[in-house]
C-alpha positions as CSV (number, residue, x, y, z in Angstrom):
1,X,203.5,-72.4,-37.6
2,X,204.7,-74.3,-40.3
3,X,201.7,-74.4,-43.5
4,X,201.1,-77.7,-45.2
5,X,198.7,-78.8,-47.8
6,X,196.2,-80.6,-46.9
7,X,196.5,-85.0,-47.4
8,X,192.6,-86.8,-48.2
9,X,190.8,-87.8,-45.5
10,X,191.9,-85.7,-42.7
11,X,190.0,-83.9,-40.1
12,X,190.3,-79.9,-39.4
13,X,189.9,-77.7,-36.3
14,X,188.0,-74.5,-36.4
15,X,189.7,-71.6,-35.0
16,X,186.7,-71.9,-32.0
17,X,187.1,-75.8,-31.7
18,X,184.9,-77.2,-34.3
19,X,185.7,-80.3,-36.1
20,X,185.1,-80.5,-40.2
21,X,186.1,-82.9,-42.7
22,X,188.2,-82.2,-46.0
23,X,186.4,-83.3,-49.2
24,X,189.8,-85.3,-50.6
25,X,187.5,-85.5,-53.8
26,X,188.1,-82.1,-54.3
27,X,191.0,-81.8,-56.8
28,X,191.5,-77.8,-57.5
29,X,195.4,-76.9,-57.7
30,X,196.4,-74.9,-53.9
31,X,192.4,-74.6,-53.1
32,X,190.9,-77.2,-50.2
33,X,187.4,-77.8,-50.0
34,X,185.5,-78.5,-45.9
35,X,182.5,-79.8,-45.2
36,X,180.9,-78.0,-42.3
37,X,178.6,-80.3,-40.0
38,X,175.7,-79.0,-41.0
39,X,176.5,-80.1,-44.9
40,X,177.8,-77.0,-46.6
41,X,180.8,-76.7,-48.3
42,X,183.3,-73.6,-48.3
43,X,186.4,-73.5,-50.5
44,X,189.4,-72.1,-48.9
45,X,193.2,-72.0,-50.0
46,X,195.1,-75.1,-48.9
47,X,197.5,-71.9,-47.6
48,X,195.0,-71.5,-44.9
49,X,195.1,-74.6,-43.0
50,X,198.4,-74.8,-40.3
51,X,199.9,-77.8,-39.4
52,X,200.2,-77.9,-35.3
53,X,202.5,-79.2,-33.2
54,X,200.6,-82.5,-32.4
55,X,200.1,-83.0,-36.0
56,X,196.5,-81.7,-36.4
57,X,195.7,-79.4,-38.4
58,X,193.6,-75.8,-38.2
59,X,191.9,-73.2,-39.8
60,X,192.5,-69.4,-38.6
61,X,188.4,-69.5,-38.9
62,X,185.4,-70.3,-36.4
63,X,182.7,-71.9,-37.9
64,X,180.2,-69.1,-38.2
65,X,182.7,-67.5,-40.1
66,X,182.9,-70.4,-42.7
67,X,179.1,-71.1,-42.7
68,X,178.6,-67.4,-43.5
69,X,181.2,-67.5,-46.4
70,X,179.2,-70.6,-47.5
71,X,176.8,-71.1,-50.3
72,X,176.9,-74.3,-52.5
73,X,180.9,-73.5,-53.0
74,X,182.3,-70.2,-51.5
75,X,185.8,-69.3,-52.3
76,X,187.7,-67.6,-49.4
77,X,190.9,-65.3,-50.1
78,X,194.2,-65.8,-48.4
79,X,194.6,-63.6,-45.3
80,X,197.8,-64.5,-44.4
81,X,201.0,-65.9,-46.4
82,X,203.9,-67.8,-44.6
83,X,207.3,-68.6,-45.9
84,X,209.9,-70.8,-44.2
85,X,213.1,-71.2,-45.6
86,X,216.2,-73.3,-43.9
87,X,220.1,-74.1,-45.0
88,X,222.1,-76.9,-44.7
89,X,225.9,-77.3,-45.5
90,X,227.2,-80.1,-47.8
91,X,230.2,-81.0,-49.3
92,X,230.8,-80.0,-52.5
93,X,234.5,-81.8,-52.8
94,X,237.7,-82.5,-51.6
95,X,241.2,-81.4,-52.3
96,X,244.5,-83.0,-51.6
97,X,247.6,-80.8,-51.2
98,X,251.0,-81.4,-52.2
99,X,254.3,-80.1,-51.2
100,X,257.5,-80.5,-53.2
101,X,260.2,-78.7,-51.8
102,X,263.1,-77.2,-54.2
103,X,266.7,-75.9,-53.7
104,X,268.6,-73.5,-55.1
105,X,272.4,-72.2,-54.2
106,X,272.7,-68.3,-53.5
107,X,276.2,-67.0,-53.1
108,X,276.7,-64.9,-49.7
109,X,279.4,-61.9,-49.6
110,X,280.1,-61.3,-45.8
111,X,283.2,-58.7,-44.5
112,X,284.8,-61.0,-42.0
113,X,286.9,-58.6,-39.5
114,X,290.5,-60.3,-38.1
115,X,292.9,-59.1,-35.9
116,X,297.0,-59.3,-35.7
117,X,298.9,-59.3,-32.8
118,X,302.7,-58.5,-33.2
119,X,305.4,-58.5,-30.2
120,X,308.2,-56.5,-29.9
121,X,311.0,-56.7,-27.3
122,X,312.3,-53.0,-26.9
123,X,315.3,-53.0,-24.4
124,X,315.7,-50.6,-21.7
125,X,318.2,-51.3,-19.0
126,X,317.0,-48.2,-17.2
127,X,316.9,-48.0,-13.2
128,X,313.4,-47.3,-12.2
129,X,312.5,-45.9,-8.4
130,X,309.4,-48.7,-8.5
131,X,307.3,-51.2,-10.3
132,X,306.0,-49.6,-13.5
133,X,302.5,-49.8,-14.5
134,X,301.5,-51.8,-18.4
135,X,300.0,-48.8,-20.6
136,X,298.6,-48.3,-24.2
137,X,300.2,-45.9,-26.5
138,X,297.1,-45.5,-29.4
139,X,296.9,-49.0,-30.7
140,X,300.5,-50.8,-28.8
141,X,300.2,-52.0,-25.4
142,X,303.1,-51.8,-23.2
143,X,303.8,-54.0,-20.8
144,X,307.3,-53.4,-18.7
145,X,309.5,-56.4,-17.6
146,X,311.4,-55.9,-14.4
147,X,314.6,-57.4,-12.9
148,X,316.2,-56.9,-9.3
149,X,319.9,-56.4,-10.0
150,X,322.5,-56.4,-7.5
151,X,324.5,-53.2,-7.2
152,X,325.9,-50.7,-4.3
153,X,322.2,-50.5,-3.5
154,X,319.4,-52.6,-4.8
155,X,317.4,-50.8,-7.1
156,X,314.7,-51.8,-10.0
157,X,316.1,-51.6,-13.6
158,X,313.8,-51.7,-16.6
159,X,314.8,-54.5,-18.7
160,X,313.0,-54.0,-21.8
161,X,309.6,-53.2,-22.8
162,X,307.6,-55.5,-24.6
163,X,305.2,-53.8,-27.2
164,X,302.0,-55.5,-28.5
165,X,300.4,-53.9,-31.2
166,X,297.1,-54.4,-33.1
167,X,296.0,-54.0,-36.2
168,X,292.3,-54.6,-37.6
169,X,291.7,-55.6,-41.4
170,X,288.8,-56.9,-43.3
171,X,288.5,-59.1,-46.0
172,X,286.1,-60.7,-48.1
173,X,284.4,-64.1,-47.0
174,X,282.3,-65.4,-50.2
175,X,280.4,-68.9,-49.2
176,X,277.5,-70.8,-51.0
177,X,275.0,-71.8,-49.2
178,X,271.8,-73.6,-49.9
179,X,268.1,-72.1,-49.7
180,X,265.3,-74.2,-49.6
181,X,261.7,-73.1,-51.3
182,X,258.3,-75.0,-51.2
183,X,255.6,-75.2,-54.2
184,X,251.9,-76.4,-53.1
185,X,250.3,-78.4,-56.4
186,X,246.4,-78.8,-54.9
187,X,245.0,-82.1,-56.3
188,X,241.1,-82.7,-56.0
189,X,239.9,-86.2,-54.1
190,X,239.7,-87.8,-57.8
191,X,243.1,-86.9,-58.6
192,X,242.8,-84.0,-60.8
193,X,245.1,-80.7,-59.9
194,X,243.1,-78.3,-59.2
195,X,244.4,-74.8,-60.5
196,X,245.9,-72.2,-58.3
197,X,243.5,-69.2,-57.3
């Protein structure tokens, strides 16, 4: 239950359903002074008296136990102590980011690979007993070119051969090309820049 001090003027419950006044005359710092209904007073710390969920207050005390801590004035030690504590967010400010972009030029060194075809017509004018399959001698494909000629009998010749060869080389490519970076400046609401962390 939440504690509260007490305001002038207002009415108390007993802990067995008793109702006493508060002397609002009374003016001791964190001390609250009751008047029981039979006319006593008993002086209790203003800790004592729990606010309730209508509104009303109470004492954790029935009244026998105040009248028997009263005299004229009767002080009454804390027998409990509450704390409440609560959080809330706010804002504390508000930054604005931003963004310039930069370029820069970088230059690229890439090995481009090419190849080379060369043809070369070998002839041949040899009689072959049937067509004559291409093949590949290491790096030259060979590709045989056929003609029927007319003779006793007819019979395949091999014309020519017609060699293809290929050869691999690498050279150097160097381009420029363009790279693009980004800086964040972080400006607060009110315009100041706000300095990197």
């Amino acid at each position: 239950m939440n504690q509260a001090h007490t305001p002038p003027l207002a009415r108390v419950m007993t802990r067995d359903g008793v109702d006493v006044a508060i002397d609002a005359s009374f003016t001791q710092p964190h001390m609250t002074r009751i008047r029981l209904p039979e006319g006593v007073y008993v002086v209790v710390p203003a800790e004592m008296l729990e606010r309730q969920a209508d509104g009303s207050l109470q004492i954790p005390l029935t009244r026998s136990e105040l009248a028997a801590a009263a005299g004229e004035e009767a002080v009454i030690p804390v027998v409990e102590e509450k704390i409440s504590v609560s959080k809330r967010e706010r804002e504390t400010g508000r930054v604005v980011v931003h963004v310039t972009p930069h370029l820069r030029d970088e230059t690229v060194d890439v090995p481009l690979a090419e190849e080379h075809v060369s043809i070369e017509r070998v002839p041949r004018n040899e009689f072959v007993s049937g067509p004559v399959s291409v093949r590949q001698e290491g790096d030259v494909t060979v590709v045989p070119v056929l003609e029927e000629v007319l003779v006793v009998e007819k019979r395949l010749m091999l014309r020519e051969e017609i060699r293809i060869t290929r050869r691999r080389e690498t050279r150097r490519h160097v381009e420029h090309v363009t790279l693009r970076t980004e800086e964040a400046r972080v400006l607060r609401a009110d315009g100041e820049e706000k300095p990197a962390s």
